[in-house]
C-alpha positions in Angstrom: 132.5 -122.1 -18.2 135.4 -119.7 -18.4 136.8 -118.5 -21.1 140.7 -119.6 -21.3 143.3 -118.5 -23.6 143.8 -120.2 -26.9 147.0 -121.5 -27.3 149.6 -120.0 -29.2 149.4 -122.1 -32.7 145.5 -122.2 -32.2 145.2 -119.0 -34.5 148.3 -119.0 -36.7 145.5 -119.5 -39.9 143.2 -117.0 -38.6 146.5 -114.8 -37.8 147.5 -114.6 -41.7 146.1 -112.2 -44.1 143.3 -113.5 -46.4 145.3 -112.7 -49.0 148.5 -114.9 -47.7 146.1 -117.8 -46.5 146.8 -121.6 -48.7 143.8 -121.4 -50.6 143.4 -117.8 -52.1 147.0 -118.1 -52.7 146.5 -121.3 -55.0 143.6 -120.1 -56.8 145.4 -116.9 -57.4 149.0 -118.5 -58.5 148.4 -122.3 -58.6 149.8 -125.1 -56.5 153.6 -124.4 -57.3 153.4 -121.5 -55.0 152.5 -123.4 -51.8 154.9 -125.6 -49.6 153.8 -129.0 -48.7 152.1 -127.9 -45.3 150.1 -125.5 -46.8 148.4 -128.7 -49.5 148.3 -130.9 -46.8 146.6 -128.2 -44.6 144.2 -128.0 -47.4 143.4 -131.7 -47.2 143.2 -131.8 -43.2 140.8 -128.5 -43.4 141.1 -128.2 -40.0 144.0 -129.1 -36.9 142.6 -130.5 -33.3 142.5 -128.5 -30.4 145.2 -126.1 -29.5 147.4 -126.7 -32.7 145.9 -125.3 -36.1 145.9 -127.0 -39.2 149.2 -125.4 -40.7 151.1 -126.5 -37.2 149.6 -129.7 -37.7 150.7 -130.2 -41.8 153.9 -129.2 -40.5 154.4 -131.8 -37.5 153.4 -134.8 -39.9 155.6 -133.9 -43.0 158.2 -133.3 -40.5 157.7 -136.9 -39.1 156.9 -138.5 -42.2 160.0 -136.8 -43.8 158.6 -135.8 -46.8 154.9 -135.0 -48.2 155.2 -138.0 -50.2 155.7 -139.9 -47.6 152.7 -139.0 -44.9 150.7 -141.8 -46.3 152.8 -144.4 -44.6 152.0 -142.9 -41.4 148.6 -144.9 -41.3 149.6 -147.8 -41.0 147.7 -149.3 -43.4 
C-alpha cells in the first residue's frame, strides 16, 4: 500500500511542542489555562482519521455552541 499524505489537521497535536500540548499544560498550570477544546480533546483522546483531536474538540463546541452544551449532541 502506498504511503499518502496525511491531511493537513492530521498532525496539528503532534505539530505542537510538548510543552504547549493540553495535558502538560494542565498539570503544569491547572485547568483554567486551557480553552474548552483542549478539555474536550482530553476526554476524546484521540480525533478519526484525517482530523486530529484538537480539530475535532473544536468542530463540536463549535456546533454545540458551547462546551456545556456538547452533551446534547447525543441525542440521548
Amino acid at each position: 500500500m502506498p504511503d499518502t499524505p496525511e491531511p493537513p489537521n492530521a498532525n496539528r497535536l503532534r505539530a505542537t511542542a510538548v510543552s504547549e500540548r493540553p495535558q502538560e499544560r494542565l498539570e503544569k498550570f491547572g485547568a483554567s489555562a486551557l480553552s474548552d477544546a483542549e478539555l474536550l480533546a482530553m476526554l476524546l483522546r484521540s480525533g478519526t482519521r484525517g482530523t486530529d483531536v484538537l480539530t475535532l474538540a473544536t468542530q463540536i463546541i463549535a456546533e454545540a455552541g458551547s462546551l456545556a452544551g456538547a452533551d446534547r449532541l447525543g441525542g440521548g
